[in-house]
FIKOLSE-517908 format. One record per residue (C-alpha): x, y, z. Coordinates in Angstrom, 1 decimal, decimal comma, always signed. Each point is the difference from the previous one (the first is absolute). Layout:
FIKOLSE-517908
<<X Y Z>>,
...
***
This chain:
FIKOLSE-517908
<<+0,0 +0,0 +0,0>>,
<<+1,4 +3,6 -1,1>>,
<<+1,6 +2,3 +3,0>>,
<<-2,9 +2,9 +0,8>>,
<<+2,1 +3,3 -1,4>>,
<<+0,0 +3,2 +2,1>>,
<<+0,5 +3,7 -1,5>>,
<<+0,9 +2,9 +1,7>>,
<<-2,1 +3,0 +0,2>>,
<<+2,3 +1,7 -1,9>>,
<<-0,1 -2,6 -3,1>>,
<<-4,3 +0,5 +0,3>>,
<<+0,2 +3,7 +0,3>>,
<<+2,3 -0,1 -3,4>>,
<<-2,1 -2,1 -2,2>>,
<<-3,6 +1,6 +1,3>>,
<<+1,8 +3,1 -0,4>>,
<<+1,3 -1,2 -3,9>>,
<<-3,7 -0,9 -0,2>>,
<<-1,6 +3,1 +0,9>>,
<<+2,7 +2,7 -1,9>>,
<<-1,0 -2,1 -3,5>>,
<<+3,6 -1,3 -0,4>>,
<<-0,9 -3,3 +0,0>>,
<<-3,3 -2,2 -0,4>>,
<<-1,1 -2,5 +2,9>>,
<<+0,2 -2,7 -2,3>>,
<<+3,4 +0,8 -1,0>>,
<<+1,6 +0,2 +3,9>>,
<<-2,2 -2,8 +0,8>>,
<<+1,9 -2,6 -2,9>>,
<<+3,5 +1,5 +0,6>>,
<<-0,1 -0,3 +3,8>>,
<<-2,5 -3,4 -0,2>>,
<<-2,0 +1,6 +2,3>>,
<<-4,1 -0,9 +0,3>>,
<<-1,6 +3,3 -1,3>>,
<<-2,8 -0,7 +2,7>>,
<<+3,1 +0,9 +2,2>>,
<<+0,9 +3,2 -1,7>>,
<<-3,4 +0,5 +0,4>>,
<<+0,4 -0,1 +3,7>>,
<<+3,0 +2,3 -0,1>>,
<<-1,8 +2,5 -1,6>>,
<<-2,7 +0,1 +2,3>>,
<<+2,5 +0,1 +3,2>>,
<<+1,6 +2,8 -1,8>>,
<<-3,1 +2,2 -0,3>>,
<<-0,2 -0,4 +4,0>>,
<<+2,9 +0,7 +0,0>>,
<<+1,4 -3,0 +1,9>>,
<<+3,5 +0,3 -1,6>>,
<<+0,4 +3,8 +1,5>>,
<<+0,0 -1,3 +3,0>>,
<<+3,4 +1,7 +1,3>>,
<<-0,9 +3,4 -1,0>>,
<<-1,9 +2,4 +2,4>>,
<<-3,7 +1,3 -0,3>>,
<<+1,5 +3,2 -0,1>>,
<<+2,1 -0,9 -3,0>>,
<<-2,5 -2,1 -1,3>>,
<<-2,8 +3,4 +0,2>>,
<<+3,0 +2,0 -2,1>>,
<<+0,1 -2,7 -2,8>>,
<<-3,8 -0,1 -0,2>>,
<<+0,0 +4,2 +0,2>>,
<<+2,1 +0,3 -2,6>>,
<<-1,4 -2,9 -2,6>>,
<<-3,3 +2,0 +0,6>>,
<<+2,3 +3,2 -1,2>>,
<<+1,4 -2,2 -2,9>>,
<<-3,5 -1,0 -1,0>>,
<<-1,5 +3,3 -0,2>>,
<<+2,7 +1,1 -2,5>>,
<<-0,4 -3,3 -1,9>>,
<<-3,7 +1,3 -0,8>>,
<<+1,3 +3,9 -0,6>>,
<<+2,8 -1,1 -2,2>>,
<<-2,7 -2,3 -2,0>>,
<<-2,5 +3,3 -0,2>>,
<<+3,0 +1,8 -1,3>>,
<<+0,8 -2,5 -2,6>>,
<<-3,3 -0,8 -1,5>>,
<<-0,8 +4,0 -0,8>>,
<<+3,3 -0,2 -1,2>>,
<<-0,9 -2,0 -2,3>>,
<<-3,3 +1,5 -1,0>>,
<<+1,6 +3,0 -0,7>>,
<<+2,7 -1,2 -2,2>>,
<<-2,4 -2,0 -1,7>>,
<<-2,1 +2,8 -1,0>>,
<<+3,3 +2,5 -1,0>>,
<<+0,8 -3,1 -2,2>>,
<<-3,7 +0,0 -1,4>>,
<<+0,5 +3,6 -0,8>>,
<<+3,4 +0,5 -1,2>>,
<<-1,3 -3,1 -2,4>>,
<<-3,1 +2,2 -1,4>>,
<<+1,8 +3,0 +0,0>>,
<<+3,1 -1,1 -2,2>>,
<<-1,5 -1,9 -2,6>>,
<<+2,2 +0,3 -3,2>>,
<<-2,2 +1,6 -2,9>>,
<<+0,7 -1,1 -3,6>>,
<<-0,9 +2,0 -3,0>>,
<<-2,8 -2,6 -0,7>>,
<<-1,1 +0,0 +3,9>>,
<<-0,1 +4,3 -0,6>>,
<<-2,5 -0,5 -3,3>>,
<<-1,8 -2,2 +1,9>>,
<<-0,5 +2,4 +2,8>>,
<<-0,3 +2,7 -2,6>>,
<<-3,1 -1,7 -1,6>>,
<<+2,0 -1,0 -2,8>>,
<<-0,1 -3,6 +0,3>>,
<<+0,1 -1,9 -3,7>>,
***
């Protein structure tokens, strides 16, 4: 019968944290480190308690969660920012389009009236 293997809280902290940032997919951690992913699965819920701060102070831990909510808030400006951005290029682009249009002298008869 296999040995039962142990991981630090250290080792579970890095792959829920791999997890989490996007870096890597819970499939993916769960074949190279032939881990269960109903195990990663526990990870990540200890994490969100977060069982595997367990050595950093409440005060510390009120900063951290202070300053994601200061992070977060930015995220969602920044985004605001970025999306009229976008608008308003898009419609500078839409004129600049209608407004240099290259006329030919059969494009100028046709305006004219003078189409054949």
């Amino acid at each position: 019968m296999r040995e039962r293997r142990s991981f630090s809280n250290d080792f579970k902290k890095q792959i829920v944290e791999s997890i989490v940032s996007g870096s890597a997919t819970q499939a993916e951690l769960a074949r190279e480190h032939r881990i269960s992913p109903v195990m990663i699965n526990r990870w990540k819920k200890e994490y969100r308690k977060g069982r595997f701060f367990e050595n950093v102070s409440s005060h510390d831990m009120a900063k951290l969660e202070l300053r994601i909510r200061e992070l977060e808030r930015l995220v969602g400006r920044l985004t605001l920012e970025n999306e009229m951005l976008k608008k308003i290029r898009d419609l500078d682009t839409k004129e600049k389009k209608d407004s240099s249009s290259i006329v030919t002298s059969r494009d100028w008869e046709r305006s004219q009236g003078g189409a054949r």
